[in-house]
C-alpha positions in Angstrom: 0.0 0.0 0.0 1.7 3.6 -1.0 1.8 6.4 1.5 -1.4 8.6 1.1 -1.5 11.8 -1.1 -1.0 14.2 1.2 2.2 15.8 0.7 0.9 19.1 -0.5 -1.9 19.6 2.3 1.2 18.8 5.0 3.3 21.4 3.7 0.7 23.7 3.3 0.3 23.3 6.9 4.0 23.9 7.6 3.7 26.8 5.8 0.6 27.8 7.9 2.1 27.3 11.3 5.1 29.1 10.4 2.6 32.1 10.7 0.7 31.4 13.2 3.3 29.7 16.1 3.6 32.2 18.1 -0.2 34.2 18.1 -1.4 34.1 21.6 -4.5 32.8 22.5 -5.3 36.5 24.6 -4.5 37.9 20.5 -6.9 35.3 19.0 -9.7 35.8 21.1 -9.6 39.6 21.6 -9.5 40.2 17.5 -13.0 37.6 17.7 -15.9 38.1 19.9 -17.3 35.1 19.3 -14.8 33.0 18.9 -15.9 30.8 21.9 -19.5 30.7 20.2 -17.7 29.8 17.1 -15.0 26.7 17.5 -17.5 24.6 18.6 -19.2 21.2 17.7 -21.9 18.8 19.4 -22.7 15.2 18.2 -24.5 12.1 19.8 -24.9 14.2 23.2 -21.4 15.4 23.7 -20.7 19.1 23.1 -16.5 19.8 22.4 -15.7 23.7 22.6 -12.1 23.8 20.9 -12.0 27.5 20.7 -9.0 27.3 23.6 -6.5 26.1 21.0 -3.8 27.8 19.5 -5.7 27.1 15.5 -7.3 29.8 13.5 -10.4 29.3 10.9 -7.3 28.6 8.7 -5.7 26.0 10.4 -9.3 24.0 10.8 -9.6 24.6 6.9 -6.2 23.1 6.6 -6.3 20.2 8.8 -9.7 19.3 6.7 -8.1 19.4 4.2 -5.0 17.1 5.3 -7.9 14.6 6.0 -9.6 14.6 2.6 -6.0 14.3 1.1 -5.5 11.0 3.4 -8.9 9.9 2.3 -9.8 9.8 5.6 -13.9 9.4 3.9 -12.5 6.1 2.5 -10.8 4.7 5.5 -13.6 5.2 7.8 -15.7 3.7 5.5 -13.5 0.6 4.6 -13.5 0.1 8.6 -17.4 0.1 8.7 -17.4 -2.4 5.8 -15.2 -5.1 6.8 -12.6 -4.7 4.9 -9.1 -5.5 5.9 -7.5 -2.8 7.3 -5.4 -4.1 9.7 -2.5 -5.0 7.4 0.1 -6.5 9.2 -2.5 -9.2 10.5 -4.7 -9.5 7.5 -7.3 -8.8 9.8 -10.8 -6.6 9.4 -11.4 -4.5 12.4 -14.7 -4.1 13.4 -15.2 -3.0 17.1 -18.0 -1.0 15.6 -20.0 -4.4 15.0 -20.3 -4.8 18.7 -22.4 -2.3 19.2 -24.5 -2.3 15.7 -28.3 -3.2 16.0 -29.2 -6.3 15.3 -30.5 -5.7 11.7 -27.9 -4.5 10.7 -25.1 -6.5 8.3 -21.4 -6.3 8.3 -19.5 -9.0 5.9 -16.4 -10.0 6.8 -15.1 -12.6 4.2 -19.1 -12.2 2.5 -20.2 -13.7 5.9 -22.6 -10.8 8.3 -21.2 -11.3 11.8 -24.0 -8.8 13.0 -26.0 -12.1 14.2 -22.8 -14.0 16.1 -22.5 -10.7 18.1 -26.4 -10.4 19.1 -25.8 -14.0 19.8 -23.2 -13.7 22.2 -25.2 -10.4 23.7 -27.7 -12.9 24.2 -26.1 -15.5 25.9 -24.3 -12.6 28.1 -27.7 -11.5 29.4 -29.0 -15.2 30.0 -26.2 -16.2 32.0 -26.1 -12.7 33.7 -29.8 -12.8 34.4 -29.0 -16.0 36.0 -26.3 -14.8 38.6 -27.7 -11.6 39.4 -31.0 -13.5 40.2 -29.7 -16.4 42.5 -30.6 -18.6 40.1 -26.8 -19.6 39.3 -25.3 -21.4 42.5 -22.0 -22.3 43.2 -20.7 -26.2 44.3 -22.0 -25.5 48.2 -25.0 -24.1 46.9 -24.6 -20.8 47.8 -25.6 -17.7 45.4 -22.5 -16.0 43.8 -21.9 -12.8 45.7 -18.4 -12.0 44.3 -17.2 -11.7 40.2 -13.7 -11.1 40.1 -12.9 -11.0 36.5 -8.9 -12.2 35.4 -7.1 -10.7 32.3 -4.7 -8.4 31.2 -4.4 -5.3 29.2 -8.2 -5.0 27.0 -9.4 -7.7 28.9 -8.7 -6.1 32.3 -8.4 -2.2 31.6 -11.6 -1.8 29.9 -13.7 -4.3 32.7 -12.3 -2.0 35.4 -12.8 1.4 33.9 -16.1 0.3 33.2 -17.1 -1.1 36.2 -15.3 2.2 38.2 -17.0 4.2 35.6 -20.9 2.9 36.4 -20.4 1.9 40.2 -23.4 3.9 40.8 -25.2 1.7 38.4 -23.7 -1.4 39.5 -25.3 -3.7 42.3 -24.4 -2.8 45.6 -25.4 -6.5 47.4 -22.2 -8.2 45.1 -18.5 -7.5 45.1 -16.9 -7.2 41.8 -12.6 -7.7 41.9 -10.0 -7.6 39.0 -7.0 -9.5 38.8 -4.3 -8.7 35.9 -1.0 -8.5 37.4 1.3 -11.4 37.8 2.5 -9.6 40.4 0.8 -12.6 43.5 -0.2 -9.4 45.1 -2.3 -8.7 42.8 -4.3 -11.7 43.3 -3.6 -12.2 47.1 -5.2 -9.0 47.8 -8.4 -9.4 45.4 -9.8 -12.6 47.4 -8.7 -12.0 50.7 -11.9 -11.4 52.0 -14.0 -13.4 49.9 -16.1 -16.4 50.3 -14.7 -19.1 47.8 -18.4 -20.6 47.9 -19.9 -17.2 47.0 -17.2 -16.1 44.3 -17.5 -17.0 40.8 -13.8 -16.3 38.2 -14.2 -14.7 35.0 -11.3 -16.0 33.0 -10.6 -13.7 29.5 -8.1 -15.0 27.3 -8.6 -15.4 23.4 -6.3 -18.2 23.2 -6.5 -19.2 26.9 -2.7 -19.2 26.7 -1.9 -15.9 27.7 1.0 -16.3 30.5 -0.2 -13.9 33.0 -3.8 -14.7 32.7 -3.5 -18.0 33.1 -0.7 -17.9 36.3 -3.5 -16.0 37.8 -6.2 -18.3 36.9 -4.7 -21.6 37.5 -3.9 -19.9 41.2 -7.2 -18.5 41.4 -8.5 -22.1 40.7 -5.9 -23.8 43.3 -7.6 -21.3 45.8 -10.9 -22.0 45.4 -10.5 -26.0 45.8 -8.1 -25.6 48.7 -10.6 -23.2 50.4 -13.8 -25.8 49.1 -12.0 -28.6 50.0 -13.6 -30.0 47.0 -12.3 -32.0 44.1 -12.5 -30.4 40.5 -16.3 -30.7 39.8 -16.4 -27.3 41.9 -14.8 -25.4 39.2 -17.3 -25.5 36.4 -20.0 -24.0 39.0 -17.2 -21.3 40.1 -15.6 -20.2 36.7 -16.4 -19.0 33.2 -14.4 -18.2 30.2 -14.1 -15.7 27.2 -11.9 -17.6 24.9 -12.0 -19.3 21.6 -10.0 -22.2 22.8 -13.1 -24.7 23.6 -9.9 -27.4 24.3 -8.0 -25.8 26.5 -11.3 -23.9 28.4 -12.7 -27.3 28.9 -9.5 -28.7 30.0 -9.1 -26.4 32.9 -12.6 -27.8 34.3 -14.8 -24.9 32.3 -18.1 -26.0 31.1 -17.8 -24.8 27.4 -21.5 -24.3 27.8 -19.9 -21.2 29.9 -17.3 -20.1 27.3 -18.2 -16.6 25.5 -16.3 -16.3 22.7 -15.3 -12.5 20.4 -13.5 -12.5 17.0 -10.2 -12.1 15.4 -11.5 -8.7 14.2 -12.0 -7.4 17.9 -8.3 -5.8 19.5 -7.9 -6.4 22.3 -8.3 -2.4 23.5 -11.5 -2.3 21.5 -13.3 -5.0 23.3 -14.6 -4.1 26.3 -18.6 -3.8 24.7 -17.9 -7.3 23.8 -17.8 -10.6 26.1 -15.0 -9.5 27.4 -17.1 -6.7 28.9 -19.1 -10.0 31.0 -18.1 -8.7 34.1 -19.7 -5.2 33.4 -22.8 -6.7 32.5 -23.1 -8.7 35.7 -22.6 -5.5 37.4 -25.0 -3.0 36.1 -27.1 -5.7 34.3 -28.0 -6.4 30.7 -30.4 -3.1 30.2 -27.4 -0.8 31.3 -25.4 -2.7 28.6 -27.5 -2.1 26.5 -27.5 1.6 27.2 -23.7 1.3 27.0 -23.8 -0.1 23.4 -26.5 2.0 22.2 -24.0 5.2 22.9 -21.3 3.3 21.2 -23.4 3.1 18.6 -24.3 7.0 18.4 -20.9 8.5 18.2 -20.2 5.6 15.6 -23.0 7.1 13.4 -22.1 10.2 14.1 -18.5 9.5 13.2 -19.1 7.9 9.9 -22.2 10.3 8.5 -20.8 13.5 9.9 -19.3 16.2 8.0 -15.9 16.7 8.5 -16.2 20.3 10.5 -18.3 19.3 12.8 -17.0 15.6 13.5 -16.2 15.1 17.0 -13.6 12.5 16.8 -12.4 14.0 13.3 -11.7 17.5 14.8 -9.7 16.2 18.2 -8.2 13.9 16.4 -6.0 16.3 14.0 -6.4 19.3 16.8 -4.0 16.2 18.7 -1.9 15.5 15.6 -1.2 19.2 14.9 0.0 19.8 18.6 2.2 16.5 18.2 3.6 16.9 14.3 3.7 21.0 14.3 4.4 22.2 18.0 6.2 19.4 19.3 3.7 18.6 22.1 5.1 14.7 23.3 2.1 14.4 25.5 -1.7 14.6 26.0 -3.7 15.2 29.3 -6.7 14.0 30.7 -8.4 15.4 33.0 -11.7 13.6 34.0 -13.8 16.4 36.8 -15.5 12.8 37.5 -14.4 10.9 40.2 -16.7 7.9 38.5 -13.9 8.3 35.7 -10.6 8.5 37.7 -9.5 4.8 35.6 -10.4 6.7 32.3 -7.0 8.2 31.7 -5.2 4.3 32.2 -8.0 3.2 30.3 -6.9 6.0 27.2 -3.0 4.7 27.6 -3.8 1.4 26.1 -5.7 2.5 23.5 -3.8 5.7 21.5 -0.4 4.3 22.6 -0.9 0.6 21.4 -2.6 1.8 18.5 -0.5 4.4 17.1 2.6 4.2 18.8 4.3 2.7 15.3 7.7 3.8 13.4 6.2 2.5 9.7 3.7 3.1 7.7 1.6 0.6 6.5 3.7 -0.1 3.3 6.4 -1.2 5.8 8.6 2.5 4.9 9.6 4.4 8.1 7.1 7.1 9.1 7.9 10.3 7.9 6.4 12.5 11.1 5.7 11.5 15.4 3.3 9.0 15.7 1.6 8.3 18.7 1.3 11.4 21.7 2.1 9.9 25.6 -1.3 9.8 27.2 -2.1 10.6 30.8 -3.9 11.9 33.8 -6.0 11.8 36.8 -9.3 13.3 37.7 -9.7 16.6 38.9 -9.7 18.4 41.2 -6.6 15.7 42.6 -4.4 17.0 39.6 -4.6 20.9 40.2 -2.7 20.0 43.8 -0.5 17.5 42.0 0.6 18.0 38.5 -1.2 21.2 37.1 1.9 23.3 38.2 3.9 21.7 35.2 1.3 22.2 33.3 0.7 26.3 33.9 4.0 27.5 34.5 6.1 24.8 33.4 8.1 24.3 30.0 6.4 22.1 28.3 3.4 22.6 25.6 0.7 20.0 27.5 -2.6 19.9 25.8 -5.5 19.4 27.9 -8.7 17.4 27.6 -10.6 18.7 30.6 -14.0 16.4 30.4 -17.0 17.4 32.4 -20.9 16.6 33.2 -23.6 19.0 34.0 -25.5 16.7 36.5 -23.9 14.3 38.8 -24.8 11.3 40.6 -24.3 12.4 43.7 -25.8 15.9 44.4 -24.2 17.3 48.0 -25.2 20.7 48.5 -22.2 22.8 46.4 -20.1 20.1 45.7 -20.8 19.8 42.0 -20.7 23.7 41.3 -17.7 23.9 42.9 -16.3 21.3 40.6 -17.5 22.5 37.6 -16.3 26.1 38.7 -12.8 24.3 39.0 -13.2 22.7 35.1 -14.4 26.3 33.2 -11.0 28.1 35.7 -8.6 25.9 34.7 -9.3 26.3 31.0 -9.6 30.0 31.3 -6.8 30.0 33.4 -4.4 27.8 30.8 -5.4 30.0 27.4 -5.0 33.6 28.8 -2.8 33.6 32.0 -1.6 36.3 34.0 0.7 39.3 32.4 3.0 41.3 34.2 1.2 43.8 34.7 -1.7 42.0 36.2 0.7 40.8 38.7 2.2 44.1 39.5 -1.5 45.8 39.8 -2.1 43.2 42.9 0.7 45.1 44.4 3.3 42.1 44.3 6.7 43.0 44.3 8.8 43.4 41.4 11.0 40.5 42.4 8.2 38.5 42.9 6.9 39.6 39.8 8.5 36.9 37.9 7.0 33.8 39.6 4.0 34.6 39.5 3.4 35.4 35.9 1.8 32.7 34.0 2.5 32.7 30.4 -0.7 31.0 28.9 -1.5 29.9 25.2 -1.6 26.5 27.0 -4.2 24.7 25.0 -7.2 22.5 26.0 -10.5 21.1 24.9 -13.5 21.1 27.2 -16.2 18.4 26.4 -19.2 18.3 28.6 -21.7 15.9 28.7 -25.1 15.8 30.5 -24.6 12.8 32.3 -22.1 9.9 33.6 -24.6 7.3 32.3 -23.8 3.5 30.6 -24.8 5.1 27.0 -22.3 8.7 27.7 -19.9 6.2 28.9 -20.1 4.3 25.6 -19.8 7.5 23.3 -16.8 8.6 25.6 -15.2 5.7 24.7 -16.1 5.3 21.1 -14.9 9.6 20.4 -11.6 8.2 21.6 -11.4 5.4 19.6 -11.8 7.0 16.6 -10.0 9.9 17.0 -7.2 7.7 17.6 -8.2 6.0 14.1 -8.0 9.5 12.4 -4.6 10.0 13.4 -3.5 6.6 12.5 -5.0 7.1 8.8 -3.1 10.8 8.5 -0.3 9.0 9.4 -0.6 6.0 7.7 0.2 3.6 10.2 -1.6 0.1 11.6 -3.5 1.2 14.3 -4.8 -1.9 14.7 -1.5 -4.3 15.4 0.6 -5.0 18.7 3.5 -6.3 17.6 5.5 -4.6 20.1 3.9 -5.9 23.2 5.2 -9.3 21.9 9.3 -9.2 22.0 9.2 -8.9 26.3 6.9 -11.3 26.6 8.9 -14.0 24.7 12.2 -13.3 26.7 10.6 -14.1 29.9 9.6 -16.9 29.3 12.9 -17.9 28.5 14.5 -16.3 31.3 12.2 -17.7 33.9 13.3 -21.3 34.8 17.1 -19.7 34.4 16.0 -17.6 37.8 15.3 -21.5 39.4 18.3 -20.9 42.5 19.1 -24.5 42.2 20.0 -23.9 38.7 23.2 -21.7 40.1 26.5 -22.2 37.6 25.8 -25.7 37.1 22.5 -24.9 35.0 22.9 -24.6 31.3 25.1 -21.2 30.6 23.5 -17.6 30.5 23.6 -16.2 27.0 22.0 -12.9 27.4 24.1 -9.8 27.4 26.3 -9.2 30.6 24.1 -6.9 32.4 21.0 -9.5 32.4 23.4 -12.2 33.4 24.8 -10.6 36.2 20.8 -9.3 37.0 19.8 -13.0 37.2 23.0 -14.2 39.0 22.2 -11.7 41.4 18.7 -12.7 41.9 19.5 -16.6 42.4 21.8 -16.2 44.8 19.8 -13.1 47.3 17.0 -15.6 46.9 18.5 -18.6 48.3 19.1 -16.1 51.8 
């Protein structure tokens, strides 16, 4: 596949920001009254003001126009129509067939995989209606009280942002745990004060291979016999599987009856409105999953039928890539004023840094710009007393996502004005600043002067939604998805592949029966380089004290 056409519209974008680097945002707004009523857009219930960034009318125009030259039209739409877009891996990708509606038809390979997914949806809700009820008991007979769902990266970030994410929708009579780490914290900590009769393992592994995953769930079922006292016929009543390995689910003691399955044309980081979003269902229930998809499924529309100017995903996702190709911005924050949303940000890392963190393009070539902005944050107001210094006064160009909701689920007196006061400040506070003579008119000394200036033109979007509900929840997640798309088709890269979560994971497992202490000298030879020799000498020997 050749690099995309868009050459010209790049450079006529160098050429723009050559003019425009330096105009502060105080200069923008003050020669355009309505600027703020202007840079706006609103789509499937979110409302984005982008007015606080350092672009002009010109530099939207431009950007547009960089997409059209990428065929950004055509991308989206091969991605909605099956076709194989993930290169490296042959692969369709088609997270937005989780969420279509059930009449709706997708071919992959001439086959519509709309009816596996309602399927699956449907056995979800069956087997959720069933534990939430009572119905579902475990091998003492008791009802399952506690979920603890075991996976790693997609199959564990999206569950627990989810679940953190609804908590107020979830049901407050069940305990809901997540194991990733191999770390035997991780899982030491997650049961400690569970009832192994009450407590029912979610297993998530595509291939039911996955080293950390299944570490955690061969412990977790070692655990659950030792505290049964019970042969093996406890584990079908006591764990469940999403896999696509029927041999290996069944030899662990599963009950394929119990296995959910997804597709090869679901990632990992897109998955977590599919089975491997089980546990999320059996906390809010099957309606609020519904909800959940039904928002997926509005920013989706909104994303493929929208115009360009007034696409949400399409305008933050080259607003991004201009801060990161043009000003050099290395990394992105966001800042959640949700305490429901305070996994959000970990949630964002895996997916724009998996996806687009990528050196070629898709025709294997090196890629000719920076791929791939370092994604972060916490909710506010815990940043502004943490990290928000760095980001006012220090000297690097951090572009802000500040995200916000005009109800909340939990009205106390002032406490939500407050914290919406906080969001609309901060933005104000980043784009215009404080001069030096606003300083000096407070009467500060002129020594002081200095530290108390802050610069701004620090950019940031504001998006505000109504409410933290399973549907806003869904078109959250699906704005972010695609905006990362966007800037994976201007840069024409795979934002689709993982190759390079693979090369660590295949050293350890060569390095881990070399750490066996009785292995010592007399073991076959290290052949790694000498500083991971002399690491793994040095861990043999302090662990035989």
């Amino acid at each position: 596949m050749d690099a995309p056409d868009n050459h010209s519209a790049w450079s006529a974008l160098e050429a723009h920001y050559a003019t425009v680097r330096d105009t502060h945002l105080r200069e923008l707004f003050a020669k355009d009254a309505e600027r703020g009523e202007r840079l706006n857009a609103e789509g499937a219930g979110v409302f984005l003001d982008y007015s606080k960034n350092r672009v002009t009318g010109e530099t939207i125009k431009l950007l547009l126009n960089l997409a059209e030259a990428s065929n950004l039209r055509g991308r989206i739409e091969a991605m909605f129509t099956g076709e194989k877009i993930n290169v490296s891996e042959n692969r369709a990708v088609l997270h937005v067939a989780l969420r279509a509606p059930a009449d709706a038809s997708i071919l992959v390979d001439g086959k519509n995989v709309v009816p596996e997914v309602h399927a699956t949806l449907d056995k979800m809700t069956a087997f959720g209606d069933r534990v939430r009820s009572g119905e579902w008991k475990g091998h003492t007979g008791k009802r399952i009280r506690n979920v603890v769902n075991v996976g790693i990266g997609g199959s564990d970030l999206g569950p627990v942002m989810a679940y953190e994410a609804l908590r107020s929708y979830s049901r407050r009579d069940m305990t809901f745990r997540f194991v990733s780490n191999i770390d035997g914290t991780d899982f030491a900590e997650a049961v400690i004060d569970l009832d192994a009769a009450e407590t029912l393992f979610v297993i998530s592994s595509k291939t039911f291979t996955t080293l950390e995953t299944m570490t955690n769930a061969h412990t977790a079922r070692a655990w659950l016999l030792g505290k049964l006292k019970s042969d093996e016929t406890a584990v079908a009543k006591h764990f469940v599987a999403v896999s696509t390995n029927a041999a290996e689910v069944s030899k662990f003691g599963i009950d394929t009856a119990n296995m959910f399955g997804f597709w090869d044309w679901v990632g990992g980081r897109y998955s977590m409105d599919s089975a491997i979003g089980l546990s999320t269902m059996l906390a809010i229930g099957p309606v609020h999953f519904t909800q959940m998809l039904l928002g997926f499924h509005e920013m989706d529309d909104h994303f493929r039928t929208t115009p360009f100017a007034d696409n949400l995903p399409v305008l933050m996702g080259l607003i991004s890539l201009w801060y990161n190709d043009f000003f050099g911005a290395q990394t992105v924050a966001v800042l959640p004023y949700e305490q429901y949303l305070k996994r959000f940000p970990a949630y964002l890392q895996q997916l724009t840094m998996e996806s687009n963190g990528k050196h070629v393009q898709l025709n294997g070539k090196a890629v000719e710009h920076e791929t791939g902005q370092i994604y972060w944050g916490e909710p506010g107001t815990n940043g502004q007393h943490s990290f928000y210094q760095l980001i006012h006064q220090g000297t690097r160009l951090i572009p802000c996502d500040f995200i916000a909701f005009i109800k909340t689920r939990n009205p106390l007196g002032a406490h939500h004005d407050i914290l919406i006061a906080n969001v609309f400040a901060q933005g104000e506070a980043l784009a215009f600043g404080k001069t030096p003579d606003q300083v000096k008119a407070e009467g500060t000394p002129d020594w002081l002067v200095p530290h108390r200036v802050f610069e701004g033109n620090r950019p940031s979007n504001t998006l505000l939604v109504d409410e933290l509900t399973p549907a806003a929840l869904g078109k959250l997640v699906a704005l972010y998805e695609h905006s990362v798309f966007v800037q994976g088709v201007i840069w024409n890269i795979d934002s689709f592949d993982q190759w390079g979560v693979e090369l660590g994971k295949v050293l350890a497992v060569n390095i881990i029966p070399e750490l066996d202490a009785t292995q010592g000298e007399m073991g076959a030879p290290l052949a790694h380089d000498s500083s991971t020799n002399a690491l793994i000498r040095r861990y043999r020997t302090q662990k035989e004290n």
